[in-house]
KOLVEXMAR-979662 format. One record per residue (C-alpha): residue number from 0; residue in one letter; z, y, x. Coordinates in steps of 0.02 Angstrom, whole numbers, plus 50000, padded with zeros to 5 digits. Layout:
+-----+-----+-------+-------+-------+
:   n : res :    c3 :    c2 :    c1 :
+-----+-----+-------+-------+-------+
: NUM :   A :     Z :     Y :     X :
...
+-----+-----+-------+-------+-------+
//
This chain:
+-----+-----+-------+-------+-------+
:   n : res :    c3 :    c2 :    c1 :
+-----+-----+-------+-------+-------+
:   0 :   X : 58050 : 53893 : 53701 :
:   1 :   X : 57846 : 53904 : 53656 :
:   2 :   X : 57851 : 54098 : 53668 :
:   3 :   X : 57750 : 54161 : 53805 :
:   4 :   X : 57800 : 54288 : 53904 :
:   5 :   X : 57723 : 54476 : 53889 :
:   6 :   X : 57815 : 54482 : 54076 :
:   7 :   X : 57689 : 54338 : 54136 :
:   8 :   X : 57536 : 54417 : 54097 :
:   9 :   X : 57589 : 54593 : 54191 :
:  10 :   X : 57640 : 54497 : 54327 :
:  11 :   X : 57453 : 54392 : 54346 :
:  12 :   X : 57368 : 54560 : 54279 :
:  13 :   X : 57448 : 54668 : 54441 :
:  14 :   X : 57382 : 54531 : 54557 :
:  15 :   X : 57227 : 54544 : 54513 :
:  16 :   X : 57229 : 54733 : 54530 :
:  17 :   X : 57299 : 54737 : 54698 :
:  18 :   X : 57167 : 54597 : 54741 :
:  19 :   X : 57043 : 54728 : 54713 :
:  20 :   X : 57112 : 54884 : 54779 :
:  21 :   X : 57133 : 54780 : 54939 :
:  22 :   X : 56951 : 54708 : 54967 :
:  23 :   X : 56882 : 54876 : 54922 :
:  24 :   X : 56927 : 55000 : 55030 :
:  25 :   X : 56805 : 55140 : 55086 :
:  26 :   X : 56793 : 55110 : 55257 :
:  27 :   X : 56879 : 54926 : 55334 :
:  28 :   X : 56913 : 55049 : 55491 :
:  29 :   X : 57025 : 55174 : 55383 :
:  30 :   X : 57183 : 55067 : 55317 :
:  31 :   X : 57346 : 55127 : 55291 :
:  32 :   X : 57464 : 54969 : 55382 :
:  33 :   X : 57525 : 54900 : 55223 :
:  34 :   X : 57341 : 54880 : 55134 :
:  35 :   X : 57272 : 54763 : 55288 :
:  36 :   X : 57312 : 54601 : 55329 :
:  37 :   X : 57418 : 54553 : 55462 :
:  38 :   X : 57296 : 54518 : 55614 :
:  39 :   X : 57362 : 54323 : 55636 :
:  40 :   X : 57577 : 54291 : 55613 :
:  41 :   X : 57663 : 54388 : 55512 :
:  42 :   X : 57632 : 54469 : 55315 :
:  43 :   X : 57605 : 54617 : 55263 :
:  44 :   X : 57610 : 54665 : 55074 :
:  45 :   X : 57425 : 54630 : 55058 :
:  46 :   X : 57462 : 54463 : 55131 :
:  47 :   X : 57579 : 54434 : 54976 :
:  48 :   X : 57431 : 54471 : 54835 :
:  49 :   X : 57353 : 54281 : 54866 :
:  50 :   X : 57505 : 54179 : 54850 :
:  51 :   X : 57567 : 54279 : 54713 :
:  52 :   X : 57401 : 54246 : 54613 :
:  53 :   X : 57392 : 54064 : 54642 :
:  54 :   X : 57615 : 54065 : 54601 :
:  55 :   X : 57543 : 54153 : 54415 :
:  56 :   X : 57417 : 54023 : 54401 :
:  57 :   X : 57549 : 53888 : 54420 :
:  58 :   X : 57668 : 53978 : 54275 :
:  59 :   X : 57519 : 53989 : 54162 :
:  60 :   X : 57491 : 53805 : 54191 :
:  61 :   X : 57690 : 53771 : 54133 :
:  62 :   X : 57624 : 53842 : 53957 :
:  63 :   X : 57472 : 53761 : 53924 :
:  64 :   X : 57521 : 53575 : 54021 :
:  65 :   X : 57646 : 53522 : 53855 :
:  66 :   X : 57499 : 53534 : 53749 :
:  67 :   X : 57391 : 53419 : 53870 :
:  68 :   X : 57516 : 53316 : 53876 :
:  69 :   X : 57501 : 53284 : 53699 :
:  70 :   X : 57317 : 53274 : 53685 :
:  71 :   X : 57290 : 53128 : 53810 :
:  72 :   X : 57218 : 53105 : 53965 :
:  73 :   X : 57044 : 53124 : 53908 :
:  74 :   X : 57087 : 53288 : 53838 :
:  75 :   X : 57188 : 53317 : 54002 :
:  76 :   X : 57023 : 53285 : 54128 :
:  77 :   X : 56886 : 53374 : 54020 :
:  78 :   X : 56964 : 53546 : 54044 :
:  79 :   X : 57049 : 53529 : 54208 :
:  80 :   X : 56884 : 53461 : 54275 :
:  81 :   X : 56780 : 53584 : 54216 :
:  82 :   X : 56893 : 53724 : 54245 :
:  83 :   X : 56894 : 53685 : 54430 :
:  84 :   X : 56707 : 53648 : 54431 :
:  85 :   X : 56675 : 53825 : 54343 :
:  86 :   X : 56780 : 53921 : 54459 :
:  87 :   X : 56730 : 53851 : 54604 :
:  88 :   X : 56549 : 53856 : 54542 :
:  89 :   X : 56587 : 54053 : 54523 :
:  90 :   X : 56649 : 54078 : 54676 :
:  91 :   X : 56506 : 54013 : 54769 :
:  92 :   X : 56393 : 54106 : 54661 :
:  93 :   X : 56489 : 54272 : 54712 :
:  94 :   X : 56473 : 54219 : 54906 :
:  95 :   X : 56293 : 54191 : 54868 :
:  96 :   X : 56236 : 54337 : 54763 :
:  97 :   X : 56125 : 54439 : 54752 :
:  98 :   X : 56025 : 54300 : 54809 :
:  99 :   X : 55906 : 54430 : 54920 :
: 100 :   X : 55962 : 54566 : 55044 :
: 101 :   X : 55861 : 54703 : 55117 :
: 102 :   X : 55765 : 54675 : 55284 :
: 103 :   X : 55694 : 54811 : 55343 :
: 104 :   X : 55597 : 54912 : 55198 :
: 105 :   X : 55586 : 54730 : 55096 :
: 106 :   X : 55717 : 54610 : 55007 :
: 107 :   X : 55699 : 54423 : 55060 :
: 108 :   X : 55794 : 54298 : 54999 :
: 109 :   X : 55960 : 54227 : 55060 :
: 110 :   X : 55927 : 54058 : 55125 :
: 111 :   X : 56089 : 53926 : 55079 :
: 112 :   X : 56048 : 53900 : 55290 :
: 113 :   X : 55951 : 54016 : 55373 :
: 114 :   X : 55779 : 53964 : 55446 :
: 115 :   X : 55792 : 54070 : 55601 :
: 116 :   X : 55971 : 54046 : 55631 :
: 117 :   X : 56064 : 53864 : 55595 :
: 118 :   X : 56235 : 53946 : 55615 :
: 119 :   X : 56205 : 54058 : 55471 :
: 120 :   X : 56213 : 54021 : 55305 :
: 121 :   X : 56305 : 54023 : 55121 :
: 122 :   X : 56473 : 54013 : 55160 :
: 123 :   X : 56554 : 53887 : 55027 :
: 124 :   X : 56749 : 53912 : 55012 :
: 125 :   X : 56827 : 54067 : 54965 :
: 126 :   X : 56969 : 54157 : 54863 :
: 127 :   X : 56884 : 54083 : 54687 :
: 128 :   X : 56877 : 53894 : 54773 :
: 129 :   X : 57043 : 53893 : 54823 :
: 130 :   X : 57101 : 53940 : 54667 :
: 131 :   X : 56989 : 53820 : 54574 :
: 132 :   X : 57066 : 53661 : 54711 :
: 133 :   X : 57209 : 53711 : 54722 :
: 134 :   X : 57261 : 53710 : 54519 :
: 135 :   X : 57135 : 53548 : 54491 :
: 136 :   X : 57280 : 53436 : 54624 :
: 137 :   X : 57435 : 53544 : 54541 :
: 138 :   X : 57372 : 53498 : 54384 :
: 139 :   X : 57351 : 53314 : 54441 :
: 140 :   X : 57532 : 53309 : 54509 :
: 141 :   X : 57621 : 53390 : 54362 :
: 142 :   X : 57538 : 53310 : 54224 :
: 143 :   X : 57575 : 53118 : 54298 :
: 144 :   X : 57721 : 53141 : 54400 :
: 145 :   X : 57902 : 53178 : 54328 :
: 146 :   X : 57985 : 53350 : 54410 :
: 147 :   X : 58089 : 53260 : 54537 :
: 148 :   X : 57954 : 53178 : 54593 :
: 149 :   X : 57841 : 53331 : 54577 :
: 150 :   X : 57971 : 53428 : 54701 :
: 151 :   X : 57977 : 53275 : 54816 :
: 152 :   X : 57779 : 53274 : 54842 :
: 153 :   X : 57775 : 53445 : 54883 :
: 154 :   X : 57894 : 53461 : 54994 :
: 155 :   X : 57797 : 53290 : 55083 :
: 156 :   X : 57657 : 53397 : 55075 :
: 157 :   X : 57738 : 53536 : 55175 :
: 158 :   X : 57798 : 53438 : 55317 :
: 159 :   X : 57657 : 53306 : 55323 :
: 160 :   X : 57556 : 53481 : 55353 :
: 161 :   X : 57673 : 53533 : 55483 :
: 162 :   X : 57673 : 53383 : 55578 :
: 163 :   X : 57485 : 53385 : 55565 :
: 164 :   X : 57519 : 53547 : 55674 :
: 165 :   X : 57627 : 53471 : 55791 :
: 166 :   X : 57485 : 53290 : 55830 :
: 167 :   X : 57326 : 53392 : 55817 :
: 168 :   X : 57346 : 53549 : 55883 :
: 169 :   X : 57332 : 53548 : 56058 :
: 170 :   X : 57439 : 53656 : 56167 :
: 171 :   X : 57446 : 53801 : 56068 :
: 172 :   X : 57439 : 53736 : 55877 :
: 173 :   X : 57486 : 53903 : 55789 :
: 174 :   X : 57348 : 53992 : 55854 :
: 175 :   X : 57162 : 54027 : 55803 :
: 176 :   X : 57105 : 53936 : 55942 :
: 177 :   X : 57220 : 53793 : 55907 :
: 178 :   X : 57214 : 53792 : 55733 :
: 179 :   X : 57178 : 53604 : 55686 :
: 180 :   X : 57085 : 53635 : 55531 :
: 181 :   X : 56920 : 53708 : 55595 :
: 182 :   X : 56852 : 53539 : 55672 :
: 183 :   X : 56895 : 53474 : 55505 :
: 184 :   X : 56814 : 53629 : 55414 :
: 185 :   X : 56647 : 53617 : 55543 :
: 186 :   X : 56637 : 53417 : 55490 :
: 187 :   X : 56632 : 53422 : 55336 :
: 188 :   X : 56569 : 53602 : 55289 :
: 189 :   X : 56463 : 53652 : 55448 :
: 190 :   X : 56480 : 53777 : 55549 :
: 191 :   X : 56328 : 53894 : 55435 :
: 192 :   X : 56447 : 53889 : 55292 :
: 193 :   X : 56605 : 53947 : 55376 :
: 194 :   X : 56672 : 54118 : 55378 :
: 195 :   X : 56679 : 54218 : 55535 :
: 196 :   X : 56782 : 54347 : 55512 :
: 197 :   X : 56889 : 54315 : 55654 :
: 198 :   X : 56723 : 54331 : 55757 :
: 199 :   X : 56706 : 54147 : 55765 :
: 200 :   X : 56678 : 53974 : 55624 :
: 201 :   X : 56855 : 54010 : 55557 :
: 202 :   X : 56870 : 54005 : 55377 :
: 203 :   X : 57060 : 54050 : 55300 :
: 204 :   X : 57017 : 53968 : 55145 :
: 205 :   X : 56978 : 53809 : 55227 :
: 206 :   X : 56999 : 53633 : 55168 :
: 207 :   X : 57160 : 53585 : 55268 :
: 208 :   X : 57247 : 53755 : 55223 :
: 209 :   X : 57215 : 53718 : 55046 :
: 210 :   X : 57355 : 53567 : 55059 :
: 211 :   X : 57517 : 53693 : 55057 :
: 212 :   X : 57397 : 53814 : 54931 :
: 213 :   X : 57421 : 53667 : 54805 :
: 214 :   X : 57624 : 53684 : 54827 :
: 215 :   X : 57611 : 53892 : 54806 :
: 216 :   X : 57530 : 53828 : 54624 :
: 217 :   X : 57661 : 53698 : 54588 :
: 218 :   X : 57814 : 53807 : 54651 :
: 219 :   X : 57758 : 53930 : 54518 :
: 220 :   X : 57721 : 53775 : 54365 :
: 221 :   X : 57894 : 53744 : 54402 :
: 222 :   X : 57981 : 53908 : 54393 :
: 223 :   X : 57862 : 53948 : 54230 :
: 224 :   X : 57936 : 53790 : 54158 :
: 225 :   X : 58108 : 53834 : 54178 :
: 226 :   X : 58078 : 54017 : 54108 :
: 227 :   X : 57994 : 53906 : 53962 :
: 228 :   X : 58127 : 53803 : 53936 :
: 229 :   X : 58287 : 53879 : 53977 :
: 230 :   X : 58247 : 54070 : 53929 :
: 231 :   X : 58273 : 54151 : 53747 :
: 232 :   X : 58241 : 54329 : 53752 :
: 233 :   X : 58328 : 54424 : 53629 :
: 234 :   X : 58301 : 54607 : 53657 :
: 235 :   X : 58483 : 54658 : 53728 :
: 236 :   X : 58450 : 54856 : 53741 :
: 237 :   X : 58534 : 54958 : 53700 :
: 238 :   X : 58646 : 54829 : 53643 :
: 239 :   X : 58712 : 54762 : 53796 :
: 240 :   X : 58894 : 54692 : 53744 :
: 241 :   X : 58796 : 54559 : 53647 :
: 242 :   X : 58744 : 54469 : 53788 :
: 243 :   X : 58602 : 54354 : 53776 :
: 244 :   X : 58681 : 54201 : 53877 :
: 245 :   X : 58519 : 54079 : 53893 :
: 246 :   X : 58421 : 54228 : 53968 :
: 247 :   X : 58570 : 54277 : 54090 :
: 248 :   X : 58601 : 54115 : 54153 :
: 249 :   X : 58388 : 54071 : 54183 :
: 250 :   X : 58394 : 54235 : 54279 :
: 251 :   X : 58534 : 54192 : 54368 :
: 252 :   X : 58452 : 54067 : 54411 :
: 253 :   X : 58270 : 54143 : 54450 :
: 254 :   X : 58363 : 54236 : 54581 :
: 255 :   X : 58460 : 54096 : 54658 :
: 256 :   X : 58301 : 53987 : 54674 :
: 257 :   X : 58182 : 54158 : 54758 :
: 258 :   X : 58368 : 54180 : 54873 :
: 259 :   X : 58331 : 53988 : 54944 :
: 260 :   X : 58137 : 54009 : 54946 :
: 261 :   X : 58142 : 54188 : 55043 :
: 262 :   X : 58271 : 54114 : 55170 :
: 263 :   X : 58203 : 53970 : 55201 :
: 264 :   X : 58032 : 54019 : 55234 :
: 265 :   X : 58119 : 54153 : 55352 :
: 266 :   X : 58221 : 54007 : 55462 :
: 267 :   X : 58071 : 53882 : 55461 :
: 268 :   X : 57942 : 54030 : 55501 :
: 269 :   X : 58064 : 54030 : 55683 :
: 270 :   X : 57982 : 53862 : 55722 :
: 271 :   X : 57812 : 53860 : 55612 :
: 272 :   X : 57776 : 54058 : 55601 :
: 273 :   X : 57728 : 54131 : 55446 :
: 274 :   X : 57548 : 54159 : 55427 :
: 275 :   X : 57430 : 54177 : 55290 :
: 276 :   X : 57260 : 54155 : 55370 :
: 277 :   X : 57316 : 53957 : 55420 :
: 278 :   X : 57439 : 53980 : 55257 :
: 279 :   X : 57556 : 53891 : 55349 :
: 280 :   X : 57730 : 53806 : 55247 :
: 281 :   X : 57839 : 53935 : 55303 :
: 282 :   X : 57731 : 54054 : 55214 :
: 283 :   X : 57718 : 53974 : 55039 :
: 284 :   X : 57912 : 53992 : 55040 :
: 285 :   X : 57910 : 54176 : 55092 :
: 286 :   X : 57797 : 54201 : 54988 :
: 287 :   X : 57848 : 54132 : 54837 :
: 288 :   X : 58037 : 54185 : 54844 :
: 289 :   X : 57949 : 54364 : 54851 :
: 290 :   X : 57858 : 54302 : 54692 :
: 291 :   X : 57995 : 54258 : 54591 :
: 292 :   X : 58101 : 54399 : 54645 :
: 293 :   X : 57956 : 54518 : 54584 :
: 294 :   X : 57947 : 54405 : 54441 :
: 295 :   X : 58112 : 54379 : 54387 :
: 296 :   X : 58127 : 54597 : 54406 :
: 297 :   X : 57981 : 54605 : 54275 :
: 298 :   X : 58087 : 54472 : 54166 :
: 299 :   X : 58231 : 54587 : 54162 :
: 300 :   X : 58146 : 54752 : 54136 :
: 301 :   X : 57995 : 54699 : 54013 :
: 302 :   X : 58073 : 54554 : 53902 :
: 303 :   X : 58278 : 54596 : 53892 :
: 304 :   X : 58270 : 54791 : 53914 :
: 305 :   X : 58108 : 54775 : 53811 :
: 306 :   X : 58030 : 54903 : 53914 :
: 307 :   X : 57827 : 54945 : 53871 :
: 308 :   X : 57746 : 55077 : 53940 :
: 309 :   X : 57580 : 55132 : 54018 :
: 310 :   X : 57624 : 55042 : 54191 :
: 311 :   X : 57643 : 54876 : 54087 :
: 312 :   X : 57481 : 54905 : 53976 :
: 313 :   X : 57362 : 54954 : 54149 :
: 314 :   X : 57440 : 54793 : 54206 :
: 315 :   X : 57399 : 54699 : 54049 :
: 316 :   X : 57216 : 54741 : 54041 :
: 317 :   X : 57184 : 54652 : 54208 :
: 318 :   X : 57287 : 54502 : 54160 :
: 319 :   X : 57197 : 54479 : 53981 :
: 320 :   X : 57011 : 54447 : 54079 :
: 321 :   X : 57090 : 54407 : 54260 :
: 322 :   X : 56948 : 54292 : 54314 :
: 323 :   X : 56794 : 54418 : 54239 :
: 324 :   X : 56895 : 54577 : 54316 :
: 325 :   X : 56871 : 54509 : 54481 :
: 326 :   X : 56708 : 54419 : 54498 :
: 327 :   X : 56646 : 54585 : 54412 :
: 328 :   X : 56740 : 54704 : 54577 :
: 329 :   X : 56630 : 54559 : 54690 :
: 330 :   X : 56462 : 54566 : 54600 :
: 331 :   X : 56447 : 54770 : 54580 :
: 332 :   X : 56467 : 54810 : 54768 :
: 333 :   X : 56328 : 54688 : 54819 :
: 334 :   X : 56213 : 54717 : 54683 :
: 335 :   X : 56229 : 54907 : 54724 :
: 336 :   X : 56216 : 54872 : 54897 :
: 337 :   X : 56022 : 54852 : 54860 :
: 338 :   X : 55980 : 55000 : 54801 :
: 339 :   X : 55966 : 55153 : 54910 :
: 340 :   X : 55967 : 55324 : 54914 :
: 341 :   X : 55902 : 55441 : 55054 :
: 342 :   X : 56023 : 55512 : 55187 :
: 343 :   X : 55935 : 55617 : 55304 :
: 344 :   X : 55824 : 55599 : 55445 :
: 345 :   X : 55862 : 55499 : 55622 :
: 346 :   X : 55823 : 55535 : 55783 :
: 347 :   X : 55639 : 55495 : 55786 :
: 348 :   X : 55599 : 55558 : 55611 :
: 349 :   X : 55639 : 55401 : 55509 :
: 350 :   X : 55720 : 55407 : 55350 :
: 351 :   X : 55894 : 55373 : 55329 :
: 352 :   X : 55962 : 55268 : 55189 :
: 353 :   X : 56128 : 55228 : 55105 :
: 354 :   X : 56181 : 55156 : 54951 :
: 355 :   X : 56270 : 55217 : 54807 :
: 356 :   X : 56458 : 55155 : 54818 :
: 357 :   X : 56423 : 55228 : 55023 :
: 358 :   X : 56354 : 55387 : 54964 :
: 359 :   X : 56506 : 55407 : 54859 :
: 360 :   X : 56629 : 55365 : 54988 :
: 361 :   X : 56554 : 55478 : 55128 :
: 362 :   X : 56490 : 55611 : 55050 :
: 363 :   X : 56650 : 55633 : 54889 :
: 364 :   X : 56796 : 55515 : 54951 :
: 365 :   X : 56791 : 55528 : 55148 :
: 366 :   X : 56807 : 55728 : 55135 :
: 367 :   X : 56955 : 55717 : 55065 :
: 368 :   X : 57102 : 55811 : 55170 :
: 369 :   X : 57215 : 55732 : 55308 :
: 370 :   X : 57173 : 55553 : 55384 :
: 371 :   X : 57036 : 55446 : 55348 :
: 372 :   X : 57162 : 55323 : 55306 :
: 373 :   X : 57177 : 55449 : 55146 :
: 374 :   X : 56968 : 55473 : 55081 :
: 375 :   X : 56971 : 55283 : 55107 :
: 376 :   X : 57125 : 55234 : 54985 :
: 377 :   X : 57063 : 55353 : 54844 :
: 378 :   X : 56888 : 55274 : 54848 :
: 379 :   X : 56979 : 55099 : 54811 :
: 380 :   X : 57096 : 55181 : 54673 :
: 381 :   X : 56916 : 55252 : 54611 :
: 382 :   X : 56851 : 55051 : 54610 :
: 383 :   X : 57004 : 54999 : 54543 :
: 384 :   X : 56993 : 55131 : 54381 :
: 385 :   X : 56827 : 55080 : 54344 :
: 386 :   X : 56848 : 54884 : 54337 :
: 387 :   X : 56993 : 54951 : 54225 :
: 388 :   X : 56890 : 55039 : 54109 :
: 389 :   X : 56780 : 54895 : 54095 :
: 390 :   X : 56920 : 54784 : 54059 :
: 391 :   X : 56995 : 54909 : 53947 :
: 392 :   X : 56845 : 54933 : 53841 :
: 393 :   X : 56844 : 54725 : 53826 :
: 394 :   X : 57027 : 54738 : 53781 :
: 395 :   X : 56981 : 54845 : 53630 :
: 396 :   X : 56848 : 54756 : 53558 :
: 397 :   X : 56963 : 54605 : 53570 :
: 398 :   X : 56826 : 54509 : 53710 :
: 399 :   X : 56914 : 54379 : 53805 :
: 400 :   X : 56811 : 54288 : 53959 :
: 401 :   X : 56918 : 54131 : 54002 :
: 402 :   X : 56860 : 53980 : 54067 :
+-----+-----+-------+-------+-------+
//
């Protein structure tokens, strides 16, 4: 089946919106439990938005890979190789812009190391580099390696990173401290382009976490290319007693296949805990049975009960300029960041300042009734309608920003 699925692109499209109502919340201090991460084992449902991006970027891949397949290997490396070079390229760009920030009353420029500090500097990996390594080495396996022997690496790949657990990481190998990536990541990287979120060089895109990353991408090529192949959608409602078999049976079998995934990742998350900021093998399969459950759901309300409405269209806009959407929610809070806008008067007489998206938060957003928790969440939903509208007026005029 060549069709491609409406389902697909409402499933990548809410991803991406859920990737940007959690990064911009009003205040990081005000989160209801669900929108934060979990603070190291564990996942919360923000911890599922990542893997279920990079699980849409592997069933896009499923449609596209037949016809590189049939336009050669040159064909094949020109656009995966500059695909990954362009998103990666954009996603140090975003860790990098605006290029200056404010010091004192002046802007200076943003040094890729900083003069006066060594440890600081341009951090290189991020959400948009992971993406951009992780679907350059799925591509590489799926396009040379038969699907046998596409499961069979992966599932190398998951234990080989295990083990790497088990011989490099000390006495404690689950844990931050322990975590045998970072003297990897502070090798090869250095320690001024790290992130330090954790309050130390930790970065939870790093270049050994990537390795199971790569298997989130090629769990989802997979399922894609069995929805491709083995499901014909033929609009049952309401005429249910003519049953659609193909369709039936691939969602049968969408179901089975997220059953094994969720369960395993449960029983092998009792030895090697599930955790997203060392994206550990246990938590690809959690994380991708969740996927395909939430996929297969979509499957069966969108495609065979043909359902359209104005969930599935907000959903669409985001998933017809996915990659412009979300550089564009990354590059509008910094560049605002520089401009600013009086705020009072301190203690000794001094001018206050703020910026704009701050001004709105505390002074519209944060006096909204009941918990912080509350002004905080509607200032996100506020973000989120605007890089809507922006993708919505794109929509209409039929723009498309792919790369």
């Amino acid at each position: 089946m060549n069709k491609r699925y409406y389902s697909l692109d409402v499933f990548r499209g809410a991803t991406v919106a859920l990737m940007i109502l959690v990064n911009n919340p009003g205040s990081w201090s005000h989160l209801f439990s669900p929108l934060a991460h979990a603070r190291w084992h564990g996942c919360t449902p923000t911890d599922l938005v990542f893997p279920f991006f990079l699980f849409a970027v592997g069933n896009a891949m499923a449609f596209v890979m037949p016809r590189l397949r049939e336009s050669g290997d040159a064909a094949f490396w020109k656009k995966i190789g500059k695909r990954t070079v362009l998103i990666f390229g954009i996603g140090l760009f975003l860790n990098w812009w605006p290029f200056v920030q404010r010091h004192g009353d002046s802007l200076v420029f943003k040094h890729w190391v900083n003069p006066e500090n060594p440890d600081r500097g341009i951090r290189i990996l991020g959400v948009l580099q992971r993406i951009a390594l992780a679907y350059c080495f799925a591509s590489i396996l799926v396009y040379y390696l038969r699907e046998k022997w596409i499961i069979a690496v992966s599932i190398l790949i998951l234990l080989v990173y295990w083990m790497l657990y088990v011989v490099f990481g000390g006495d404690d190998p689950y844990s931050l401290a322990g975590w045998f990536g970072t003297a990897i990541d502070k090798r090869i990287l250095g320690v001024a382009h790290m992130y330090r979120g954790e309050g130390v060089p930790f970065d939870p895109e790093g270049l050994m976490s990537t390795l199971p990353a790569i298997v989130q991408v090629v769990i989802g090529y997979l399922m894609g290319s069995y929805i491709r192949t083995h499901g014909q959608v033929g609009w049952l409602w309401p005429k249910l007693p003519v049953l659609d078999v193909p369709i039936y049976k691939m969602l049968a079998g969408l179901f089975a296949i997220a059953v094994l995934l969720y369960i395993g990742g449960l029983f092998w998350g009792l030895a090697f805990p599930i955790n997203k900021k060392i994206w550990t093998s246990s938590y690809v399969l959690y994380t991708s049975g969740l996927a395909l459950f939430v996929l297969g759901v979509a499957i069966w309300f969108i495609e065979v009960l043909n359902i359209r409405n104005s969930v599935t269209r907000f959903f669409d806009v985001f998933g017809k300029n996915p990659l412009f959407i979300f550089v564009l929610s990354g590059i509008l809070p910094r560049l605002l960041g520089l401009f600013r806008i009086e705020a009072g008067v301190g203690e000794a007489g001094d001018p206050l300042y703020t910026t704009p998206l701050r001004w709105f938060y505390t002074e519209v957003c944060a006096k909204a009734p009941g918990p912080p928790e509350i002004g905080s969440f509607c200032y996100a939903l506020v973000f989120l309608g605007i890089c809507w509208s922006i993708g919505y007026v794109l929509d209409r005029k039929g723009i498309y920003i792919k790369v």
